[in-house]
Steps between C-alpha positions, in 0.01 A plus 500: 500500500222564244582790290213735305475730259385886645110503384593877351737341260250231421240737435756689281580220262137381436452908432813410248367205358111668460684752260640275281834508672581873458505773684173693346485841682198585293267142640245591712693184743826696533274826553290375747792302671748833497183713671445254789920494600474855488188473714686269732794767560346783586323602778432897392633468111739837470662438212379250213727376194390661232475198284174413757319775314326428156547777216240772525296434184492906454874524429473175245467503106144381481419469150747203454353303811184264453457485862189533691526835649294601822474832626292728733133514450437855619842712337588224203875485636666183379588313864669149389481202203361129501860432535483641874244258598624264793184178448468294773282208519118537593404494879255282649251846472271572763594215791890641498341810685324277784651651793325829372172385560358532087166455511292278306342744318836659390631155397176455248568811363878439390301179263577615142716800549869540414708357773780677504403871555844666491869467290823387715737668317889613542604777634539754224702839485232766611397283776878583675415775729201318644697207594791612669575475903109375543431180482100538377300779340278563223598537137368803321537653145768671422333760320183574671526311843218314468502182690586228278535201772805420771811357590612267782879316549348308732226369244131503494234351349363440192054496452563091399655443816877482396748675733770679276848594643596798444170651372482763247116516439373709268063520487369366120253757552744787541714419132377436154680278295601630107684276277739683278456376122897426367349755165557847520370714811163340498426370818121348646359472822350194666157567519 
């Protein structure tokens, strides 16, 4: 008889071999890969490993980090870094949302803009409460609880058409991103 290899081992040594042949718990791969067993496993997530949950930038040194920074529009509460940032490949846009009926009109007017309308990002530490025992709900600021986008284990999608599994979607228009200059305390906004 034929013997083959399980396809979940497959897909774990090609995840080996696209990180150089290491174990790299801070590549988006082994993030993105970790998120959707977890996603996989539960059913109403109760308790989540705590090594799921990114650092909350508040509780971090910033002055020695030169990473992009983003953080709530309305209170100015630092949220998560660039390094949180699960990308995934660009959708095929407006035709991956046929069987909602876009209309033409709506189609012409996506010509030109940014595709991608929201961050997929990891789960970090403030987002903890909101995620346990339900399975999809919004994500809101810390601080002020203002609504900053949403959260599904089962996945949703992205504006360029791309499902993402698990989804944790934060709005572009609800965070401003500040890069944090390695000198001194000075830090500058993207305008």
């Amino acid at each position: 008889p034929r013997r083959r290899v399980n396809p979940g081992f497959q897909g774990q040594l090609k995840l080996y071999e696209a990180m150089g042949c290491a174990v790299d718990t801070s590549s988006v791969l082994y993030k993105r890969y970790r998120l959707e067993m977890l996603s996989e496993r539960f059913s109403e997530p109760q308790d989540l490993p705590r090594e799921v949950f990114a650092v909350d930038p508040t509780t971090m040194c910033q002055t020695l980090n030169t990473e992009v920074l983003y953080r709530c529009r309305k209170c100015r509460r630092a949220l998560f870094r660039s390094s949180s940032i699960l990308s995934h490949t660009e959708g095929m846009g407006p035709t991956a949302f046929a069987h909602k009926r876009i209309t033409e009109s709506a189609r012409l007017s996506g010509n030109g803009q940014e595709k991608c309308t929201s961050y997929f990002i990891e789960p970090v530490q403030w987002m903890e409460p909101a995620l346990l025992g339900v399975m999809e709900g919004q994500l809101l600021c810390p601080k002020c609880t203002s609504k900053l986008g949403s959260f599904s284990w089962r996945g949703d999608q992205c504006s360029c058409g791309r499902w993402v599994t698990p989804a944790f979607q934060i709005h572009k228009s609800r965070v401003d991103e500040v890069r944090t200059l390695p000198v001194g305390n000075f830090q500058t906004a993207k305008t």
